[in-house]
Structure formats: structure tokens, C-alpha cells
C-alpha positions as CSV (number, residue, x, y, z in Angstrom):
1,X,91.5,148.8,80.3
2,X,95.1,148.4,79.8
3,X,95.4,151.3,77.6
4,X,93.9,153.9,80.3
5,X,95.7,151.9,83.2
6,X,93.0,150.3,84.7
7,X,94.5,147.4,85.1
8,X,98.3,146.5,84.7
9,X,97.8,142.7,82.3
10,X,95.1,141.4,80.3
11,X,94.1,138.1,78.7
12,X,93.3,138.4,75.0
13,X,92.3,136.6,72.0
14,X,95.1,136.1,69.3
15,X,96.5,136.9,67.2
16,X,96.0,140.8,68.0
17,X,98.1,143.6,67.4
18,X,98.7,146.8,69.2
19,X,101.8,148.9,69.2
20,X,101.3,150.8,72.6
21,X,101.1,147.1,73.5
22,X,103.4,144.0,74.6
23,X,101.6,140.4,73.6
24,X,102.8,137.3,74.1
25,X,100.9,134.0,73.4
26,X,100.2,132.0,76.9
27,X,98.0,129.3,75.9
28,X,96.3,127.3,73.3
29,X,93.0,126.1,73.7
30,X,90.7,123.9,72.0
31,X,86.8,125.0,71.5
32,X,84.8,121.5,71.5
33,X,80.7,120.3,71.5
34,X,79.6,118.2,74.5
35,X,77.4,116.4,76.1
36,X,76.2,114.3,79.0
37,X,76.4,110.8,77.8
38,X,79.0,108.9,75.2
39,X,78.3,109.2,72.0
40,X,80.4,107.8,69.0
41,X,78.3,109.6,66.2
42,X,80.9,111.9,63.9
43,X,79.3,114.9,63.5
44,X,79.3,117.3,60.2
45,X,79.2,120.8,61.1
46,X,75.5,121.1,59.7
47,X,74.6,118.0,61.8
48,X,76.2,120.0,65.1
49,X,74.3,123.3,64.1
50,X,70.9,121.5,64.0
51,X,71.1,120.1,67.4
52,X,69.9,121.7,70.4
53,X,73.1,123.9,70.8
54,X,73.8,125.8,74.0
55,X,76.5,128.5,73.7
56,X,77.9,131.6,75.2
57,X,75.9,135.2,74.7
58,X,77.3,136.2,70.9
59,X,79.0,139.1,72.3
60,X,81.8,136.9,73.9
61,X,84.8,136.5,72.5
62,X,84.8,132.0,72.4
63,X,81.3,132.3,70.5
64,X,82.6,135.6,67.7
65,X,85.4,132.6,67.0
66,X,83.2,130.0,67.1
67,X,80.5,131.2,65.1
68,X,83.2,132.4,62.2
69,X,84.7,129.0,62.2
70,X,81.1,127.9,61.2
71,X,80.2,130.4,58.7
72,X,83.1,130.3,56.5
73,X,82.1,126.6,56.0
74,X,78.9,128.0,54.9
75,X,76.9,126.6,59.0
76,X,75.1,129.4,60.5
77,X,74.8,128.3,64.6
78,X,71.2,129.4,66.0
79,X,71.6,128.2,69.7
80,X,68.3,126.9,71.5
81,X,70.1,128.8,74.6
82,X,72.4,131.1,74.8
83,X,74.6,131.7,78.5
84,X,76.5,134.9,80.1
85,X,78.4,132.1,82.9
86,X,80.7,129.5,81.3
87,X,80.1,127.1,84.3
88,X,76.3,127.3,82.7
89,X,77.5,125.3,80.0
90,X,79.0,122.9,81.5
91,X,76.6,122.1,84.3
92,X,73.5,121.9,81.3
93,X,75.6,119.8,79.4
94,X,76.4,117.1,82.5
95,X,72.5,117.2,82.9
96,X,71.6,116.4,79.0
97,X,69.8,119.9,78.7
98,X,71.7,119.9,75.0
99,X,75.4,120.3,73.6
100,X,77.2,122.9,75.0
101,X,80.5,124.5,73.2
102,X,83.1,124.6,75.8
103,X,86.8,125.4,75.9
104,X,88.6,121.7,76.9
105,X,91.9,123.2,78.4
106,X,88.9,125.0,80.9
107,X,86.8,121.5,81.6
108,X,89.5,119.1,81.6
109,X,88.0,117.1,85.3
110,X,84.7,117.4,83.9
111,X,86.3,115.5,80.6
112,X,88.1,113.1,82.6
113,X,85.6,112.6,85.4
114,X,83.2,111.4,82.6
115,X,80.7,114.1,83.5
116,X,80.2,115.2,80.1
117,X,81.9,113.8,76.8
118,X,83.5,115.1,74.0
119,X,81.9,114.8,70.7
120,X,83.5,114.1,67.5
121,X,83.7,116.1,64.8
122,X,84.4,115.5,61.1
123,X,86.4,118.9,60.8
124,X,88.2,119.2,63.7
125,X,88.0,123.4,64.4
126,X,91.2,124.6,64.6
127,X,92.6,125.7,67.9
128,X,93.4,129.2,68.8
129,X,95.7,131.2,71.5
130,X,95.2,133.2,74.0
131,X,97.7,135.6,75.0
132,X,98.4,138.4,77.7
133,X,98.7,141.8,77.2
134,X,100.7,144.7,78.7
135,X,101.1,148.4,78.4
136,X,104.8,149.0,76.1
137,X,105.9,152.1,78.2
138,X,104.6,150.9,81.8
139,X,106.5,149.2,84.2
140,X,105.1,145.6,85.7
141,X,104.3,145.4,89.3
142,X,106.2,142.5,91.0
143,X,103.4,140.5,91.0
144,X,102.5,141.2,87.5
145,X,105.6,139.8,86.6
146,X,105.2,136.7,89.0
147,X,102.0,136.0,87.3
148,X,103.7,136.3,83.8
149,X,106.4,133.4,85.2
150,X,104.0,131.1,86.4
151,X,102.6,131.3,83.0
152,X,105.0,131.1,81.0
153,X,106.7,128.3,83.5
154,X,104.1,126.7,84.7
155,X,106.6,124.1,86.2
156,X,107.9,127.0,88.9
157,X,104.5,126.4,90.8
158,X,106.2,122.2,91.3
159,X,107.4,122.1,94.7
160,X,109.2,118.7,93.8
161,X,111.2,120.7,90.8
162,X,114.8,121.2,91.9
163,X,115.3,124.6,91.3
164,X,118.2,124.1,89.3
165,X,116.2,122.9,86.6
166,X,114.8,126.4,85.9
């Protein structure tokens, strides 16, 4: 949608390369299991993929990663459910419908609130970045380029930060 100008930025998965295209990491994010009560159990991945595992349709982009993180350590994932709205997982996770596999950096009050918890795994998967992405030979609307700033200085959206320390 970038490319034919439908729409000026996008948010992708990295690392991706494009040369009619500027992209530039933004955020790193951890995919992690969880449920609706503590548990202390250290799961393998085989142990994770024979639970009653709620994730994302396979067509979206968290559950392509997740699902290659799992079978190059020879796990293949065969959800019980599988979800189009990320909220889903969450919310049938908080109610013990099984262990969803959510993005932390996206749940973080859930996480703190102790409305779901964090299992733990014995291979940690590896975290990945997600970028933004912008046509090379197209000017950015202003607020384009606002939106890139508060991105990539989160800190400007602080109204206590003295503007000198920008």
C-alpha cells in the first residue's frame, strides 16, 4: 500500500528490504505464552505445543514468526483455536480458555495488573523488530513526520521534559 501510495507509512516486520523503500527499526518486541493464573512450571517448547494453544490466524505476521521459531527446533504448533482480533487473545487467556501467544510490549497492564501471567520458557524465543516504512522518492506529510518523532522520541510526548533536553 506504500508502493501504489495508498497510504504515506507503514509498520513492518524486520528485517525487510526494499530499495523503493526507507526502513527504520522502531521497536522491539517480545512474543510470549500466557495464561490466567501463576504458574512456575518451565516449559520446553514440545511441552508449550501440546497445550491447549490459542494463537493468531496463520496468515498474520506474529504467528508466520512464531510458528518458524518453533519449527526449526523441530515443534510443529497445532492451536486448539486460532483468532483474527489480538484483544481475543488476551481476553481468552485472562479467562483460562488456554495459553494464548501474545506480544508483551502490546499487553504490558494486562502483565502488570496480574490479569494474565507470563509463562516461562526453557528457550527463551528470540525477540524481533518492527520497523516503519516509507516510499524513497515521496515526500512525508507533516504529520507523517510528527508521527515518525514521537517514535523515534518517545520522550517529546513528556510534558515535564524541558525542551532543552531534546
Amino acid at each position: 500500500m506504500v508502493k501504489n501510495g495508498t497510504i504515506d507509512l507503514a509498520f513492518v516486520n524486520m528485517p525487510l528490504f526494499d530499495e523503493a523503500l526507507t526502513i527504520k527499526p522502531c521497536l522491539d518486541v517480545h512474543d510470549i505464552f500466557v495464561t490466567g493464573h501463576q504458574d512456575d512450571h518451565i516449559y520446553s517448547y514440545e511441552e508449550i505445543a501440546s497445550q491447549e494453544l490459542i494463537m493468531l490466524e496463520r496468515l498474520s505476521n506474529s504467528r508466520h514468526y512464531i510458528d518458524h521459531i518453533f519449527s526449526t527446533n523441530g515443534v510443529l504448533l497445532k492451536p486448539a483455536m486460532e483468532l483474527g482480533a489480538y484483544a481475543l487473545l488476551v481476553l481468552f487467556a485472562k479467562y483460562n480458555l488456554g495459553i494464548s501467544c501474545i506480544i508483551k510490549e502490546f499487553s504490558a497492564q494486562e502483565l502488570e495488573r496480574h490479569e494474565i501471567y507470563e509463562l516461562k520458557l526453557a528457550r527463551e524465543i528470540v525477540p524481533r523488530q518492527i520497523g516503519y516504512a516509507y516510499l524513497k522518492r515521496k515526500s512525508l506529510s507533516a504529520s507523517a513526520m510528527e508521527f515518525i518523532k514521537l517514535l523515534t522520541h518517545p520522550q517529546m510526548g513528556n510534558d515535564n521534559q524541558d525542551d532543552n533536553d531534546l
